[in-house]
C-alpha positions in Angstrom: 11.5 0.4 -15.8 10.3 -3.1 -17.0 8.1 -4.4 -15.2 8.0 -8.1 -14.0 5.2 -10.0 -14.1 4.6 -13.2 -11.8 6.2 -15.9 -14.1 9.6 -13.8 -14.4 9.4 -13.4 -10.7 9.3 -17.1 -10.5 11.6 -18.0 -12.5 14.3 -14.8 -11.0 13.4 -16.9 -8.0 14.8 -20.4 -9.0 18.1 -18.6 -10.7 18.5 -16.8 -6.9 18.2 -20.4 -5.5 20.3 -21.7 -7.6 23.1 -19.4 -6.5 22.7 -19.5 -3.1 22.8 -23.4 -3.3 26.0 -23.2 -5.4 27.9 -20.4 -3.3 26.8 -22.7 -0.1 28.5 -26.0 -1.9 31.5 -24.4 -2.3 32.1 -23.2 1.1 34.3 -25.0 3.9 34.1 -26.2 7.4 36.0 -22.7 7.7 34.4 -20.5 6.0 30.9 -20.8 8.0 32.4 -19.1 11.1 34.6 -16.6 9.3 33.0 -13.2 9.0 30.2 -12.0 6.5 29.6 -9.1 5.2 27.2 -7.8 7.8 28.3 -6.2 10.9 28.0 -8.9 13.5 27.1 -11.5 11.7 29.3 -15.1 10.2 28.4 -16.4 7.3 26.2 -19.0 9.3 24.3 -16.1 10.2 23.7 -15.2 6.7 23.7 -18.9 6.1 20.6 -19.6 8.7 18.7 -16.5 8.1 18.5 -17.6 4.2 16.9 -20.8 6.0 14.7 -18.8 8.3 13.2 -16.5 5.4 12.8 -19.0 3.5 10.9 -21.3 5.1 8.7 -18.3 6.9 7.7 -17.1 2.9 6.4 -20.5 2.2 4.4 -20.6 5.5 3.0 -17.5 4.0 2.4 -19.1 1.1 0.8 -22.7 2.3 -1.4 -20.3 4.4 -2.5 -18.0 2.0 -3.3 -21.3 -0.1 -6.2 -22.1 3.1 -7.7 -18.6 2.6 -5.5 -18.3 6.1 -3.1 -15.6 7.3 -0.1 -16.4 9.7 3.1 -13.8 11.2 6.0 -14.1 9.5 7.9 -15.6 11.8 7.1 -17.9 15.2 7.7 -15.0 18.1 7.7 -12.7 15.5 10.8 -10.5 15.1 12.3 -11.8 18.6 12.3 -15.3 17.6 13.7 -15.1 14.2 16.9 -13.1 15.6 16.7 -16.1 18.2 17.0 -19.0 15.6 19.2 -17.4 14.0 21.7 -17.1 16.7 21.0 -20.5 17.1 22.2 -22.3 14.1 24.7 -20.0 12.8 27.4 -21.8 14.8 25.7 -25.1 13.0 28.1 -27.2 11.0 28.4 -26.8 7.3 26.3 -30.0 6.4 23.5 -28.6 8.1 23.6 -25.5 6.9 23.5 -26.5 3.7 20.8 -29.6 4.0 18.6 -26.8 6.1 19.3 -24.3 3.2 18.4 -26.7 0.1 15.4 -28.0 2.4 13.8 -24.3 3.0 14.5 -23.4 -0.5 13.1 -26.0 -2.0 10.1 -25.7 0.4 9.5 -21.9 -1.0 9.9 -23.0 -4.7 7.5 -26.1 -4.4 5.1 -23.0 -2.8 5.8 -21.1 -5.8 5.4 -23.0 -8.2 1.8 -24.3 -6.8 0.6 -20.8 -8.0 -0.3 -21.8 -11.3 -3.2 -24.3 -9.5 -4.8 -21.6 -8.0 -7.3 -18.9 -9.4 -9.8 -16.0 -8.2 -9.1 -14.4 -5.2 -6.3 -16.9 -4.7 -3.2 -17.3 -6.4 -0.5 -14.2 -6.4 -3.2 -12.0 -4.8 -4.2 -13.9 -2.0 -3.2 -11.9 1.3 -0.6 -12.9 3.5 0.6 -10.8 6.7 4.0 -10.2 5.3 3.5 -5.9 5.0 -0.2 -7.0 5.0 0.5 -7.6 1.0 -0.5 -10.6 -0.9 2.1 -13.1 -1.9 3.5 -11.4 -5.1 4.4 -8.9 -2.5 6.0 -12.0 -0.6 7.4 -13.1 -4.1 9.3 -9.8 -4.5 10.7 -10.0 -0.7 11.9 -13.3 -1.0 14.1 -11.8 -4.4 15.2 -9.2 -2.7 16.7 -11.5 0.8 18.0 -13.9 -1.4 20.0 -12.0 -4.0 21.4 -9.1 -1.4 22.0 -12.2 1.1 23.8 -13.8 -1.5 26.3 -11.3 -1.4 26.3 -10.5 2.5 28.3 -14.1 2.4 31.2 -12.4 0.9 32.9 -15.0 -1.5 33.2 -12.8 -4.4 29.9 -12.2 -5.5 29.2 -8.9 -4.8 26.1 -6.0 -6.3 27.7 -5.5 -9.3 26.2 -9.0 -10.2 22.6 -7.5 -9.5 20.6 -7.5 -12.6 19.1 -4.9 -14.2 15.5 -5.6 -13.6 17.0 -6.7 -9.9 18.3 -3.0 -9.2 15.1 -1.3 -10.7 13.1 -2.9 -8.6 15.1 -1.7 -5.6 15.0 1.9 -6.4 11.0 1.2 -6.6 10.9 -0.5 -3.4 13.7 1.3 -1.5 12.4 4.7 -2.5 10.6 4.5 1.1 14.0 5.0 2.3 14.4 8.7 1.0 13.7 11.4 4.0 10.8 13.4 3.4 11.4 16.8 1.9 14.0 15.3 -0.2 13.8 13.7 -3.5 16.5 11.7 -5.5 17.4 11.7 -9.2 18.8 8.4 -9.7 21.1 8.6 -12.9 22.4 5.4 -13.9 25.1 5.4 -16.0 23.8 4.8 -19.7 20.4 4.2 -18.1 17.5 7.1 -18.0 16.6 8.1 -14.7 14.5 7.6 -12.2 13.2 10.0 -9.2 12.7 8.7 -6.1 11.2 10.8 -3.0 8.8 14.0 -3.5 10.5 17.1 -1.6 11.2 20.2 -2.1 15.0 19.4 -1.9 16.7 17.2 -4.8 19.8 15.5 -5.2 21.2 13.6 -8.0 23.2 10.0 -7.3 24.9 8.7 -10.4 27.1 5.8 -11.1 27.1 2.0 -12.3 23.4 0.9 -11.9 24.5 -1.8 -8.8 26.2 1.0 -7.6 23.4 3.0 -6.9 20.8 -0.4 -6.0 23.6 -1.3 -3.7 23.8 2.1 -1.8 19.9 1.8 -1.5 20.0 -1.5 0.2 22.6 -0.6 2.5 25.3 -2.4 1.4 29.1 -1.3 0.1 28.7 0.1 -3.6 31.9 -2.5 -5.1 32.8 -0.4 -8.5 33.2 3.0 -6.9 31.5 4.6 -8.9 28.9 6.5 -6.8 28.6 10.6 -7.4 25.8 12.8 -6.0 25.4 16.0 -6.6 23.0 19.3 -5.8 23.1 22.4 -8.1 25.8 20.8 -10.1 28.1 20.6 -6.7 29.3 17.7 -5.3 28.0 16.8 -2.0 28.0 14.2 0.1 25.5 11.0 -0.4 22.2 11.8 1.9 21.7 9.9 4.7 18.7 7.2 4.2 15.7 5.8 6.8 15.6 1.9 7.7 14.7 -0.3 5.3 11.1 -1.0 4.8 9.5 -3.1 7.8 8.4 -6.5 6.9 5.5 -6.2 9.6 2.2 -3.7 8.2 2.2 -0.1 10.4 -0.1 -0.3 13.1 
């Protein structure tokens, strides 16, 4: 797998922005109470939890700048499901000025990096999974191009980039049960093992496919196959996704 140093992180970044910002400018009055792609939750869910990741990484970031650490969120996990519930049912203009306004608040963080040096910089710690802030660089990637597609206007996984999805099986292979281990096969791709049990099962397909699985969300070229002892079985059952907030 390639590996993706700090600038292409940054600029993967801005590209993600840039969709988000251009998905939200074509959406209507309508479209920000109809349903997203998450159980639950409208697309001014997805909308406003864009908003609330995105300004809580830069507080990270403007933190860690001070040689200071901060939670991710104000009331921690309880208050960001609160603010979220309370501007989803926001109108579309301020969704979308509360969007731009948090993105470009992350980005300007960002793109401060290059000032900084020494302990500082993408190493500096921040509390997000008590990592530093490339770790906070690679979260904010990951909420913004699978949130993308949670607001189901067309843009599903099978946009995901190739660097995008092998950096999912990397970080998603905390999800695989232990005394299993998963051969992921990509189709034209070489593979990658994921887990380290006793017990192994092989999940082919289209390389979203298989990123998309991971992350939880509906493979959209159908082309998922796992297998065990050249049998077909059944795609294994997963744990949650990775906490944002370090084990205790």
């Amino acid at each position: 797998m390639t590996a993706i140093t700090p600038d292409t992180l940054r600029a993967e970044l801005h590209k993600a922005a840039d969709v988000v910002t251009s998905l939200a400018a074509k959406l209507t009055e309508a479209d920000v109470p109809a349903p997203s792609a998450l159980p639950g939750w409208t697309r001014g869910h997805v909308l406003a939890h864009i908003a609330g990741i995105s300004n809580a990484m830069a507080r990270q970031l403007e933190y860690a700048a001070r040689g200071e650490t901060v939670e991710l969120y104000d009331g921690g996990y309880d208050g960001r499901t609160k603010a979220i519930e309370m501007s989803a049912g926001h109108a579309l203009a301020q969704h979308r000025a509360d969007v731009d306004s948090a993105l470009e608040r992350a980005l300007r963080a960002f793109d401060a990096l290059d000032a900084h040096s020494g302990a500082g910089g993408w190493h500096a710690p921040i509390s997000y999974r008590g990592g530093v802030v490339l770790d906070g660089g690679f979260a904010l990637w990951r909420e913004l191009v699978i949130h993308t597609s949670d607001l189901n206007t067309g843009r599903g996984p099978e946009t995901w980039s190739r660097p995008f999805c092998e950096h999912l099986f990397s970080f998603l292979a905390a999800r695989v049960p232990d005394g299993q281990k998963l051969v992921l096969q990509p189709l034209g791709l070489p593979p990658v093992t994921i887990g380290h049990g006793g017990r192994s099962t092989v999940v082919s397909g289209m390389v979203t496919d298989i990123a998309a699985w991971l992350a939880g969300r509906e493979p959209s070229l159908g082309s998922l196959r796992a297998s065990a002892a050249a049998d077909s079985v059944d795609l294994p059952e997963l744990l949650p996704w990775p906490s944002g907030v370090p084990a205790r």
